[in-house]
N, C-alpha and C positions, 0 to 999 in steps of 0.2 A: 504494500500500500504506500507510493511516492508521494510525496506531494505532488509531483504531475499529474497521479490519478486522481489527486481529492481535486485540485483545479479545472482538470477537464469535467470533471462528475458534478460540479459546483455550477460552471457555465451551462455545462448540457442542456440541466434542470432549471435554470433562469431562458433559454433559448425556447424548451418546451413550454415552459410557463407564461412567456410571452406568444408563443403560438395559440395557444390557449383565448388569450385575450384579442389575437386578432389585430394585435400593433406590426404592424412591416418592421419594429426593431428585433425582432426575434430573428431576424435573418443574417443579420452582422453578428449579434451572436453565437447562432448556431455556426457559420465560417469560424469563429476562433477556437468554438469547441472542437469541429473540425481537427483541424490542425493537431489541440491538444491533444485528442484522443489518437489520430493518426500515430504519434509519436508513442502513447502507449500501448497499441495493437502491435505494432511493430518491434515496440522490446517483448512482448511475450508468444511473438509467432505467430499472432492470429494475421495471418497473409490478408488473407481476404477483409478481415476488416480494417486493417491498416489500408488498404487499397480504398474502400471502401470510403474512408474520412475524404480523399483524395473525390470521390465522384461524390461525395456530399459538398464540400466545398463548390463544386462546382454549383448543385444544385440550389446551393443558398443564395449564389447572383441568380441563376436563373427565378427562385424563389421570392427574393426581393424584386425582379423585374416584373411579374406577376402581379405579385400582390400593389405595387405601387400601382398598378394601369385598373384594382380593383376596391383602390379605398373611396369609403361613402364620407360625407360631410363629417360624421361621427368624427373620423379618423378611425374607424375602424374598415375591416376589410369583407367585401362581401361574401357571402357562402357561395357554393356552386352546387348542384346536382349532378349526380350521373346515372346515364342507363346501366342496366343488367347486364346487356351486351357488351358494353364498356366494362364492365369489371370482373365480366368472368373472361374477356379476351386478355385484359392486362394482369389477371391472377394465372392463366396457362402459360402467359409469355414467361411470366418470371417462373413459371414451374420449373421451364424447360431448360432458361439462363442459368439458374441456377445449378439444377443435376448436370450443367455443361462443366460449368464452373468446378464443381464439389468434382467431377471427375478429372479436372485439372489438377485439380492442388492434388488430390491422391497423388496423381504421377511425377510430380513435378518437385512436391516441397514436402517438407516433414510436419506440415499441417496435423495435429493428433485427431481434430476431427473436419476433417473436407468436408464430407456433404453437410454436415449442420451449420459450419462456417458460409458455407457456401449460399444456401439455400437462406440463410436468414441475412445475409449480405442481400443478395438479390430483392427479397421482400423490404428492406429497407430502404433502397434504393423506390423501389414502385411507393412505399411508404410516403415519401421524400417529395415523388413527381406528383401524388394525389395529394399530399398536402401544400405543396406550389398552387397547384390548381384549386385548391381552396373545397374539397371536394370534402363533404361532410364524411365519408364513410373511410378518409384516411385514419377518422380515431379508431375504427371497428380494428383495421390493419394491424395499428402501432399497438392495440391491447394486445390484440395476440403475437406478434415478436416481440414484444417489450417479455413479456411471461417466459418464454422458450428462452430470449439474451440473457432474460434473471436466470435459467438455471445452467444453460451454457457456463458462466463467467461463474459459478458456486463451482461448477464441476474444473474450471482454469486457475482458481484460487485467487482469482480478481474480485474481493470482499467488495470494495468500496464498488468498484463498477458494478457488481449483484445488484447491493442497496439501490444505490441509483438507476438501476433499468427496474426495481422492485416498487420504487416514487414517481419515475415512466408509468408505471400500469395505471398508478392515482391520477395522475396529471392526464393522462391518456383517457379515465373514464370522467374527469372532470372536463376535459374538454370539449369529449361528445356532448356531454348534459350542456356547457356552453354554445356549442355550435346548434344542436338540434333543438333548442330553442327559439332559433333566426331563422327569420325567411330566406330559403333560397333563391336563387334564378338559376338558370340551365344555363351551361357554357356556348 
């Protein structure tokens, strides 16, 4: 437990929590978490999620580019809906990204567990894009990897990163109950 991890695990949870509220400043945040966490996936081997912080980072300009072209007078940011269609296509694609990936790192790296790295890499990433797009049902997503990251990271002996993906699942079902409160519009 570094102080790099209690830092990155301190920004996360201000990043999510500003998600939450629907302020476009969660997205500069969540870039520094980024980075921190980047640094600590990559001292304990977790390939794929250190890779991982790298296409977050990205996602958070993209996410800030978004959400800026969707704030209401409030200063808040508008919801968005989506079809069925749309998310059982974008829940297959990442099936498949994923068992691509998980059977990468098997061959490639001394990953201890590829496919679970893999595969919740991937759903973070689509995590990541549905909540850019402001899509209510990115909280349903991030409940269910936040729960699987919390016992991943028990079984890594990344205490600190457990707790904080275990505050993830709070913040996660707090923020559905925030967002599913707002009127949405369709994208």
């Amino acid at each position: 437990m570094s102080g790099l991890e209690w830092l990155a695990a301190i920004t996360s949870a201000l990043g999510v929590w500003l998600t939450g509220r629907r302020t476009v400043w969660c997205w500069p945040v969540m870039l520094l978490a980024s980075v921190l966490y980047g640094a600590v996936f990559a001292q304990d081997h977790l390939y794929a999620d250190a890779a991982l912080q790298a296409v977050f980072a990205a996602l958070a300009l993209y996410g800030l580019w978004c959400w800026l072209r969707g704030v209401e007078e409030s200063g808040q940011v508008r919801i968005a809906t989506t079809t069925a269609q749309t998310l059982l296509r974008d829940t297959g694609i990442t099936a498949v990204a994923g068992l691509a990936l998980g059977l990468a790192l098997r061959a490639i790296t001394d990953d201890p567990m590829p496919l679970s790295d893999a595969g919740l890499s991937a759903y973070s990433v689509l995590g990541q894009i549905w909540t850019a797009k402001r899509y209510r049902a990115c909280w349903v997503l991030w409940i269910v990897v936040d729960v699987l990251y919390a016992l991943l990271f028990v079984q890594r002996r990344l205490f600190v990163t457990a707790v904080l993906y275990a505050a993830f699942i709070g913040l996660a079902v707090q923020g559905w109950r925030q967002w599913r409160g707002v009127a949405a519009h369709t994208p």
